[in-house]
BALO-956569 format. One record per residue: residue number from 1; residue in one letter; x, y, z of N, C-alpha, C, O in turn. Coordinates in steps of 0.02 Angstrom, whole numbers, plus 50000, padded with zeros to 5 digits. Each point is the difference from the previous one (the first is absolute). Layout:
<recs>
- num,residuo,npx,npy,npz,capx,capy,capz,cpx,cpy,cpz,opx,opy,opz
- NUM,A,X,Y,Z,X,Y,Z,X,Y,Z,X,Y,Z
...
</recs>
This chain:
<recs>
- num,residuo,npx,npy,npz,capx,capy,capz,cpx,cpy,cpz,opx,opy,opz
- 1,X,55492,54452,55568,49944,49963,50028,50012,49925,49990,50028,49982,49949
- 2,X,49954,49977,50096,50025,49920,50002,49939,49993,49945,49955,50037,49980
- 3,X,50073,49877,50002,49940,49991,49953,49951,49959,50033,50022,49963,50044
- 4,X,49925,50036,49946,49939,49966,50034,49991,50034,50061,49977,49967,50048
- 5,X,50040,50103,49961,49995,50028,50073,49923,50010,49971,49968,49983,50050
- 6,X,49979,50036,49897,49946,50024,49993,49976,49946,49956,50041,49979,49960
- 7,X,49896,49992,50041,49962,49954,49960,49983,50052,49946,49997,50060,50010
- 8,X,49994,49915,49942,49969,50031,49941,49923,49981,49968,49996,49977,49943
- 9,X,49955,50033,50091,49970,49957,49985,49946,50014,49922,49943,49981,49990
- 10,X,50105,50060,49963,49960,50003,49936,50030,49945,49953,49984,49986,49942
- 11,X,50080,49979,50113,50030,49946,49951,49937,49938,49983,49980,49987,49943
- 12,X,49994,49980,50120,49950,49961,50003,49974,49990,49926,50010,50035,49951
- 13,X,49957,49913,50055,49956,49975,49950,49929,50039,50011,49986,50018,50057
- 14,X,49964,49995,49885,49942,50009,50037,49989,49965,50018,50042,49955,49993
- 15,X,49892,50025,50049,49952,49945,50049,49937,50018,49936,49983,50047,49964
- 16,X,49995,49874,50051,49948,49980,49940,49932,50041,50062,50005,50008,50061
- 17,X,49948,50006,49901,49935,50032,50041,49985,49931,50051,50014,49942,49986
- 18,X,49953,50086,50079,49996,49948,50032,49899,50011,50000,49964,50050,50010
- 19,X,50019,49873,49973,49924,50025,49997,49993,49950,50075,50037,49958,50026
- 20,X,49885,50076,49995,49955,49960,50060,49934,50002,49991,49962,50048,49994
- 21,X,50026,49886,50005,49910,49994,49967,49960,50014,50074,50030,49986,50052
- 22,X,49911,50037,49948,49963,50016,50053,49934,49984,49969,49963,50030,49962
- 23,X,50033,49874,50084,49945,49961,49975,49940,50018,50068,50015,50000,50060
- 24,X,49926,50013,49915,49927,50024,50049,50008,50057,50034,49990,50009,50060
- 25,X,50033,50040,49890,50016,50061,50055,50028,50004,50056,49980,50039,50044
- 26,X,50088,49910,49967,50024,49988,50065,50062,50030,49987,50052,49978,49975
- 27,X,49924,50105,50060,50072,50038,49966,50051,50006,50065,50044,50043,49998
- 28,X,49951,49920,50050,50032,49986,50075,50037,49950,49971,50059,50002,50020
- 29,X,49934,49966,49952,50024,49925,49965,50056,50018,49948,50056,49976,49991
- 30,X,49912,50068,49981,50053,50021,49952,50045,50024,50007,50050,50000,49963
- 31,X,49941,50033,50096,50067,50064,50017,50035,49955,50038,50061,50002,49997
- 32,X,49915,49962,50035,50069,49939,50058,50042,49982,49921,50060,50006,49993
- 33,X,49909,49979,49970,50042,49955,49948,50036,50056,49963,50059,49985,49988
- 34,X,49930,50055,49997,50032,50043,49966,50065,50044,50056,50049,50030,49977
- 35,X,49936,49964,50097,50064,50007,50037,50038,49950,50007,50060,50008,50013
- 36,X,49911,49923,49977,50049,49958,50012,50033,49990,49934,50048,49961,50003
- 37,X,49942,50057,49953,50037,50001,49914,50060,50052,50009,50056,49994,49975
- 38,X,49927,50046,50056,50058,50068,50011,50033,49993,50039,50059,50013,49989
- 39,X,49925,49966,50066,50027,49947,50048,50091,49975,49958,50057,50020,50006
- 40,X,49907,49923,49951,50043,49949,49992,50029,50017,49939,50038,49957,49978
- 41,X,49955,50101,49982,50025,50024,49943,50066,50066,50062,50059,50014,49989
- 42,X,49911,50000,50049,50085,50044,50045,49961,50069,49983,50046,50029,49973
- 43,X,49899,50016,50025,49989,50055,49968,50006,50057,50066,50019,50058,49990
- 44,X,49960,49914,50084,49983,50034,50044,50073,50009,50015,50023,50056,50012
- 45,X,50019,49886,49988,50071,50021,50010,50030,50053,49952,50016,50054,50025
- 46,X,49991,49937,49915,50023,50035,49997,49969,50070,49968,50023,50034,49955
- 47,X,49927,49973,50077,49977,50071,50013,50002,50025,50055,50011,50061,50005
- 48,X,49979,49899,50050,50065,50020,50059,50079,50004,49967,50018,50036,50047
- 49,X,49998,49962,49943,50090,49997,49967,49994,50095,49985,50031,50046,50025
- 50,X,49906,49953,49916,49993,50064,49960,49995,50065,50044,50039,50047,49994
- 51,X,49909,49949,50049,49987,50050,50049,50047,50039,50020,50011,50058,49983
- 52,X,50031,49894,50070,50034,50028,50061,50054,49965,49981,49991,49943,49978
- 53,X,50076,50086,50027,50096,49967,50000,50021,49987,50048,50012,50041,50044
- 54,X,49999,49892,49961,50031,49949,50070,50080,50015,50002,50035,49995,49950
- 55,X,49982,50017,50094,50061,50005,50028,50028,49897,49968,49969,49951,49979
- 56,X,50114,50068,50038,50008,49914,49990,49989,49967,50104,49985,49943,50018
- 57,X,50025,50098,50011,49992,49980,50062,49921,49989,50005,49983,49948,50028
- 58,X,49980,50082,49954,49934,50002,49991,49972,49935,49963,49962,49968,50036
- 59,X,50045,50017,49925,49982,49946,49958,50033,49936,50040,49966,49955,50026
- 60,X,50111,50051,49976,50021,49939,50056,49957,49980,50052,49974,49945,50011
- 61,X,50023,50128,50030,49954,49945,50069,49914,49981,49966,49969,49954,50026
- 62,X,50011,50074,49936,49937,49974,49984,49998,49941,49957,49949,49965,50002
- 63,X,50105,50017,49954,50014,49921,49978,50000,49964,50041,49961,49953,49998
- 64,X,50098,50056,50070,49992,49972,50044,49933,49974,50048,49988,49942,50019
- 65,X,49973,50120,49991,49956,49982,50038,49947,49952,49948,49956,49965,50027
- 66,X,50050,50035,49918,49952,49948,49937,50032,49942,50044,49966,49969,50040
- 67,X,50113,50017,49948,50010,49937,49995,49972,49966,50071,49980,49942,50003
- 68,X,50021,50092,50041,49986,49993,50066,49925,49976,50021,49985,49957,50041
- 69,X,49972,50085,49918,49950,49971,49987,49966,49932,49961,49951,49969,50022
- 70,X,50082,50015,49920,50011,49953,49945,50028,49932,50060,49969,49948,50014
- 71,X,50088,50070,50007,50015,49952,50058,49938,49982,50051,49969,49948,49992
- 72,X,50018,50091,50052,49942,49989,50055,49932,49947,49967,49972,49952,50024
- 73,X,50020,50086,49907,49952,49959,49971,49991,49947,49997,49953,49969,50024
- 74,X,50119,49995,49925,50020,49936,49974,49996,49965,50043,49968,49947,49996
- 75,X,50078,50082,50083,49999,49967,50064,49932,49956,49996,49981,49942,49988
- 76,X,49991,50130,50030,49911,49982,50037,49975,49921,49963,49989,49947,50027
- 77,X,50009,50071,49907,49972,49969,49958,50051,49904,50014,49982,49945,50021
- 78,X,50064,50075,49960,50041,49934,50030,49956,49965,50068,49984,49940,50003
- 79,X,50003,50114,50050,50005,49945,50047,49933,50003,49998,49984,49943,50017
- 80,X,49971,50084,49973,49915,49974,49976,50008,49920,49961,49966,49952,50019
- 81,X,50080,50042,49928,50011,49941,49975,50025,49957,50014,49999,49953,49960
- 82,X,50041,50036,50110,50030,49956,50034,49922,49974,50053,49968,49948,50006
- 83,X,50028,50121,50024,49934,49960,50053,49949,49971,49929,49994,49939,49994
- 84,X,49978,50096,49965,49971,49938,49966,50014,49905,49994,49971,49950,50019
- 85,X,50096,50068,49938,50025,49939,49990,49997,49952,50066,49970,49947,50004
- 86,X,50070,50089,50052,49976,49956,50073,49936,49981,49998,49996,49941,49983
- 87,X,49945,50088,50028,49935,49972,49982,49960,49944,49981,49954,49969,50027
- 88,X,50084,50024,49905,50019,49981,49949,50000,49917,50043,49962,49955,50018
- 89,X,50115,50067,49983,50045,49927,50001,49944,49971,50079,49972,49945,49992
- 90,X,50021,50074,50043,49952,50008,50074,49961,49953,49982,49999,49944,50027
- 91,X,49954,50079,49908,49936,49972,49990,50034,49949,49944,49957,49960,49981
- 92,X,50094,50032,49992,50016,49938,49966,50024,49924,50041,49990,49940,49994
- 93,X,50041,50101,50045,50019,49928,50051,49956,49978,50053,50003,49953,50039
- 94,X,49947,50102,49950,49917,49938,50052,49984,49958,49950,49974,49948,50020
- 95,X,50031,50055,49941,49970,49948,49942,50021,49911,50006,49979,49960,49957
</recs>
């Protein structure tokens, strides 16, 4: 068996408890925050990982299609910040 062909994941560290305060009974409030904590701690990933076994062709094109997305974004976001800046400079040189 190659090595690192399987994650191990009892090597890990534990994870410290993750708490979420739920101030005025706003338990809609709480749960956005408590997905976006799991979110950004990787838990949904890799409990997708746990489930179901990705082929390496499998995992390739779906990295791919991330980066593809990650790209389109940055794009977007770039040129939202260019037409700003034009704007910008627009309303600086009436001055």
């Amino acid at each position: 068996m190659k090595k690192g062909y399987r994650k191990n994941f009892r090597d890990r560290e534990p994870m410290e408890a993750m708490k979420v305060v739920v101030h005025n009974n706003d338990v809609a409030k709480a749960l956005r925050t408590l997905k976006k904590k799991l979110q950004n701690e990787g838990v949904f990933n890799e409990l997708r990982e746990r489930v179901a076994f990705q082929t390496r062709g499998e995992r390739r094109r779906l990295e791919k299609a991330a980066g593809r997305r990650r790209y389109l974004r940055n794009n977007k976001s770039r040129k939202k910040l260019e037409v700003t800046n034009e704007r910008f400079r627009i309303h600086k040189d009436e001055k």
